[in-house]
N, C-alpha and C positions, 0 to 999 in steps of 0.2 A: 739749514744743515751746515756741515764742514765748508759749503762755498760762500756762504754768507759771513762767516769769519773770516775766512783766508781774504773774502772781500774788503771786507772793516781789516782787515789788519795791514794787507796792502796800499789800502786807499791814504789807510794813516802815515804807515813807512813812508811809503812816495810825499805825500805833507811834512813830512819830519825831514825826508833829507834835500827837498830841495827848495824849500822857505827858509832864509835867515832872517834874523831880527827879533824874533819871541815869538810869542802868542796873537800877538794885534797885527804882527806879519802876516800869519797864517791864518787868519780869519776870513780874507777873501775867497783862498782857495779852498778853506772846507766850507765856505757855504755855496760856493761852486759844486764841488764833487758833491755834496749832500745833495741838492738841487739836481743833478747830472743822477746820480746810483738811486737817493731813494726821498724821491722828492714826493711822491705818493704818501711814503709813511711818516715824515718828517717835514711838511710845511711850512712855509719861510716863515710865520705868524710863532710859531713852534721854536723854530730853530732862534729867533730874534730872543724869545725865552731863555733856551740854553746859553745866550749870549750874557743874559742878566745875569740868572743864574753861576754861570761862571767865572762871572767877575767878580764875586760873590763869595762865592768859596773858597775856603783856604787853599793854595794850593799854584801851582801855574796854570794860566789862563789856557793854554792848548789840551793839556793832558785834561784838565775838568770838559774840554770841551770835547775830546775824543771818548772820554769818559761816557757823558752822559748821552752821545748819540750813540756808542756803540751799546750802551745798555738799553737804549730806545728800541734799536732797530732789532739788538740778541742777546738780551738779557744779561745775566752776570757772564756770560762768555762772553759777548758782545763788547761788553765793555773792559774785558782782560785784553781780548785781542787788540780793541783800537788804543788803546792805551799805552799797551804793549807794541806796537806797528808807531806810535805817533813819539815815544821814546827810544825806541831801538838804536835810530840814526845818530842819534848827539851821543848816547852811550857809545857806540863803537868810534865816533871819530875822533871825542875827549880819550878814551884809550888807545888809538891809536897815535897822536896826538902827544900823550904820555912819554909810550914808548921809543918816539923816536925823541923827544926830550932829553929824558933819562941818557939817552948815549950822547947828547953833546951838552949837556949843564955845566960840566966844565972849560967849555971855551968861552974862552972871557967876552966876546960881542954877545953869546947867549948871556951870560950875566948881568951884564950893562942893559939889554934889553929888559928880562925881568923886573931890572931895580926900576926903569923907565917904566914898566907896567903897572908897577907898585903905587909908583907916584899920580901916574894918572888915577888910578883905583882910588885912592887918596883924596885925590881934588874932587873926584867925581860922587866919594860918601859927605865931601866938608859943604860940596856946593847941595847937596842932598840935607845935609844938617841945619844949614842956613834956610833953603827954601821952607823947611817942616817949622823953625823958630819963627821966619816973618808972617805966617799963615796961623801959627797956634797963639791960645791967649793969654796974656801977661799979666805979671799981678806977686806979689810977694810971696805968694802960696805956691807959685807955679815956680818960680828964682830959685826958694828954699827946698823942694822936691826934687829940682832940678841938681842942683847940688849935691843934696844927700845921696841920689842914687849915683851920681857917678862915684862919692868919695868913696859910697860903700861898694860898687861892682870895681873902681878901682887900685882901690888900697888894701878894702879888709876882705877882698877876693869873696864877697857875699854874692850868689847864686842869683844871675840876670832874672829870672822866672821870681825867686821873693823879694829883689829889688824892686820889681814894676810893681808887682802886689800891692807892697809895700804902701809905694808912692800914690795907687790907685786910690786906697785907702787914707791917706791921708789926705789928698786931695778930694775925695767926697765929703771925706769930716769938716775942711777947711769952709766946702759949699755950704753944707747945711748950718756950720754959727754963724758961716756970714750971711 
């Protein structure tokens, strides 16, 4: 009924607001509280499942996983509620978070900060770029692909979604003559 929602929606809140880190943060404490509230209907063999699974699906790794045990344990409410309970926290702090932004973005140490933020964000996608180039495979096919889509998403403003297409495409054609 209404207390096995308000249950999963709780269980998730409390997971959401006081786990930082992501999803691989919060994985201890909901196989915790699953194992703790309903370890009868959700088995850790089960739950190790939802874990694949989750990693799996498009999507962030917590919310699929609040997802799929709350629709385990209560169906499509079940899984509105933990979902809704495992989101709620990071939505209200990023806005509040906002708002008190919003009134001092004009003082220059807030500026200097941001531009500081910026730059990390920066190093943190280039070191991000490099890790995906030394791990992916190389080969003139892969150089020239490479190329095209950047000149085309960043010169001739061509739509990230038929860049990739694109390049997918020609990269299968390139496998199958060679």
């Amino acid at each position: 009924g209404i207390m096995a929602f308000l249950t999963l929606f709780l269980t998730f809140f409390t997971i959401g607001i006081v786990t930082f880190g992501g999803g691989y943060a919060m994985l201890p404490m909901i196989q915790e509280q699953v194992a703790l509230r309903w370890g009868e209907l959700i088995p850790a063999a089960q739950l190790t499942n939802f874990v694949a699974v989750s990693e799996s699906t498009p999507g962030p790794f917590a919310i699929n996983m609040a997802t799929f045990i709350g629709n385990r344990i209560g169906g499509f409410l079940g899984a509105a509620f933990s979902t809704l309970g495992v989101v709620l926290p990071s939505f209200i702090i990023i806005f509040a978070i906002s708002a008190v932004l919003r009134e001092f973005q004009q003082i220059e140490a807030v500026k200097f900060a941001f531009m500081g933020i910026r730059a990390g964000v920066l190093a943190l996608l280039f070191k991000a770029l490099w890790n995906m180039y030394k791990k992916s495979p190389k080969g003139w096919a892969a150089y020239i692909v490479m190329a095209a889509s950047f000149i085309l998403t960043a010169i001739f403003d061509v739509n990230v979604i038929r860049s990739l297409s694109l390049s997918l495409v020609v990269l299968i054609g390139s496998w199958v003559l060679w």
